[in-house]
C-alpha positions in Angstrom: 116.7 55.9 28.9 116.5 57.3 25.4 113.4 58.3 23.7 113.0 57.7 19.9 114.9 61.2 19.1 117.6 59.9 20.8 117.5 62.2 23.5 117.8 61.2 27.6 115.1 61.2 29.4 115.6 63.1 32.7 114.7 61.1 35.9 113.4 62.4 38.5 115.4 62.2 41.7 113.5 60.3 45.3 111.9 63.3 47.3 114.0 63.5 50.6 111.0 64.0 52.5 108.5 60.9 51.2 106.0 61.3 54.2 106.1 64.1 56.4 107.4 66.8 53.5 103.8 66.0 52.3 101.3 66.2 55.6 100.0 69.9 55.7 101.8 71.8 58.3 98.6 72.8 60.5 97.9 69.0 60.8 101.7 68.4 61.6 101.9 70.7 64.5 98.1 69.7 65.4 99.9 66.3 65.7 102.6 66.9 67.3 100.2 68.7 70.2 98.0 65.6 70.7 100.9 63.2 70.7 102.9 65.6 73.5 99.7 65.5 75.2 98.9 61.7 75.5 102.8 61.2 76.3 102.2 63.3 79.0 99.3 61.6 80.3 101.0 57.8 80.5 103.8 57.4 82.9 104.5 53.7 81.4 107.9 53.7 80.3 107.8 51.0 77.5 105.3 53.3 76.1 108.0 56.2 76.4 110.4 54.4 74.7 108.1 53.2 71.9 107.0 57.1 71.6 111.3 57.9 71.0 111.3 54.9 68.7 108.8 56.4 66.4 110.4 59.9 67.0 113.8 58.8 65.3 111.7 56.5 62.9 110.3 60.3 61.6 113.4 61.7 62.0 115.0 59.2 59.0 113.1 60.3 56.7 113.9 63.9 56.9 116.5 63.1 54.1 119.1 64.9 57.1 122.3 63.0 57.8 122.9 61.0 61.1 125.7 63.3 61.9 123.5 66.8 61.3 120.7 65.3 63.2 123.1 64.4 66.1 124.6 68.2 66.1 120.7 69.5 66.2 120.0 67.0 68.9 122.6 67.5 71.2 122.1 70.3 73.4 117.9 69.3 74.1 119.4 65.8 75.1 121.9 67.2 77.5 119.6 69.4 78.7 116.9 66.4 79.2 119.5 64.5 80.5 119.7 67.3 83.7 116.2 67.6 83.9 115.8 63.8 84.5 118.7 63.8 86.7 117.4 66.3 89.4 114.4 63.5 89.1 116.4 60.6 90.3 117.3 62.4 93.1 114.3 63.5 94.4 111.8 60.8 93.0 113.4 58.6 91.6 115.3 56.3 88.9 112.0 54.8 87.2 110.1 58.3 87.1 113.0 60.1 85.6 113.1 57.2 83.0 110.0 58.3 82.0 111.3 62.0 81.9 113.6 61.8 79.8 112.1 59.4 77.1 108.9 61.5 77.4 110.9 64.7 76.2 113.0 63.0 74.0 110.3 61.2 71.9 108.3 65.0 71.8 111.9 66.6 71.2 112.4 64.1 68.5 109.1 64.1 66.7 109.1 68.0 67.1 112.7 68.6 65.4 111.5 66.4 62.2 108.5 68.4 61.9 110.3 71.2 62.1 113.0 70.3 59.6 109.8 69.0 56.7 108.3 72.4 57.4 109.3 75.9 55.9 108.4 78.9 57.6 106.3 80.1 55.4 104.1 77.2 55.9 104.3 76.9 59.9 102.8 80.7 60.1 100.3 80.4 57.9 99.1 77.3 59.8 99.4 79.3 63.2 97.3 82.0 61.4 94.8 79.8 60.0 94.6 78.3 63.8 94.4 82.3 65.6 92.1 83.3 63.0 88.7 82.9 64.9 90.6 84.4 68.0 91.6 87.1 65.4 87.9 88.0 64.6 86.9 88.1 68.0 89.6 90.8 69.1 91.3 88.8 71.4 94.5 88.2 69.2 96.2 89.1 66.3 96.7 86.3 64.1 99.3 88.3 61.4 102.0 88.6 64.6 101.8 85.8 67.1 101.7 83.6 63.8 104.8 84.9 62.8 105.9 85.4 66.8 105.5 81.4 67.4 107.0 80.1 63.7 110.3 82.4 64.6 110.3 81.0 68.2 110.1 77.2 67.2 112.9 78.6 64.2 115.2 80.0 66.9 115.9 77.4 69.2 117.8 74.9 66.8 120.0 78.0 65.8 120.7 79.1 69.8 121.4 75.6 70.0 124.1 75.7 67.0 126.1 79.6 68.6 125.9 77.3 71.9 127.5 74.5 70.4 129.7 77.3 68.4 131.1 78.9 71.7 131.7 75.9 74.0 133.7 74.2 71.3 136.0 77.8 71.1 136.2 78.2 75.0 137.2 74.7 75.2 139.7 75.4 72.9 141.3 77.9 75.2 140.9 76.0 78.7 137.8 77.5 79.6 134.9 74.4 79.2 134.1 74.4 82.2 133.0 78.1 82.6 129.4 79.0 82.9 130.2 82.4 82.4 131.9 82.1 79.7 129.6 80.4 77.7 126.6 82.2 79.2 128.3 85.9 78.0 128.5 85.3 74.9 126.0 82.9 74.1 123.4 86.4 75.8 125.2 88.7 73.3 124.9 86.7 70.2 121.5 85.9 71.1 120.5 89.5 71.3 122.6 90.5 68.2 120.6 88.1 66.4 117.2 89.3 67.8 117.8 92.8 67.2 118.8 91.6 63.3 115.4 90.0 63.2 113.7 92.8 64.6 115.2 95.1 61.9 114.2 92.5 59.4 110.6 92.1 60.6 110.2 96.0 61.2 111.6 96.7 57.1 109.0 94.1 55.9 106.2 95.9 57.3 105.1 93.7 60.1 105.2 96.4 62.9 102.3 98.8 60.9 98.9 99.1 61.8 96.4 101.0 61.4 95.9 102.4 64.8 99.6 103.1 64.7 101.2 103.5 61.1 104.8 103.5 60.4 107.0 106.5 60.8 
């Protein structure tokens, strides 16, 4: 729309993250703690499945495609998928029901916090949390902040190199391998810890004053 110099008027383009971008990040994660909490305490499983309808309710309004969210996704289904398998064997069908809609609805609600949250603003919420812990001594806020923001980071991207190396042993006959997706997957994993490690150490994080930096 043009103003009276004739100029445009920019518009401003819909936030991709209208609800959850917003929320601080120490009350997102406080959530998501309380609501993995109660799921855990209700084996009902229309309440299960009304937890993993809200979960994917959250998840669209990340402002993240279907077909990104379904790659991210992926491997913690399958793996829930196993989990309540062994379940139905030795409990049974109902109870493993429960299983798996229980950690698909925390999986679910958990992935969209983590994708509305930098992490920036995930360890400074774990800090601000550790902080009493910090003054008594028992902890040190600065480095399991950081320690628990790079774990939650970390498991979407193992979950991408696993995705990344069954989709190249397929492609030479070897699928159904464990070994050779395990290999690899242990060594990329490593590579990319020891990259991290570099990354923290050259920022500083490993000095203290009881032992300085050489």
């Amino acid at each position: 729309m043009s103003g009276p110099s004739g100029s445009t008027r920019p518009t401003l383009a819909p936030s991709p993250h209208p609800f959850l971008r917003r929320l601080p990040a120490g009350a997102k994660l406080a959530a998501v703690a309380v609501f993995a909490s109660g799921l855990f305490a209700i084996d009902l499983v229309w309440v299960q499945a009304a937890a993993v309808g809200l979960g994917l309710g959250l998840l669209a309004t990340t402002g993240v495609g279907f077909g990104d969210l379904a790659r991210r996704m992926r491997a913690p289904l399958v793996m829930f998928a196993l989990i309540a398998g062994i379940d139905a064997w030795m409990i049974g069908f109902e109870a493993a029901a429960v299983v798996f809609l229980r950690l698909a609805a925390i999986g679910a609600i958990a992935e969209a916090v983590t994708l509305t949250t930098t992490a920036g603003e995930m360890t400074a919420a774990f800090e601000a949390g550790l902080t009493p812990f910090d003054r008594l001594g028992l902890v040190d806020a600065r480095r399991v902040a950081l320690m628990l923001s790079l774990a939650i980071r970390f498991v979407p991207v193992i979950a991408e190199e696993m995705r990344e190396i069954r989709e190249a042993q397929a492609a030479r006959g070897l699928e159904r391998s464990i070994l050779a997706l395990a290999v690899p997957l242990v060594v990329r994993v490593l590579v990319r810890a020891e990259d991290l490690a570099d990354a923290i150490d050259a920022r500083g994080f490993a000095a203290t004053p009881e032992r300085p930096r050489a």
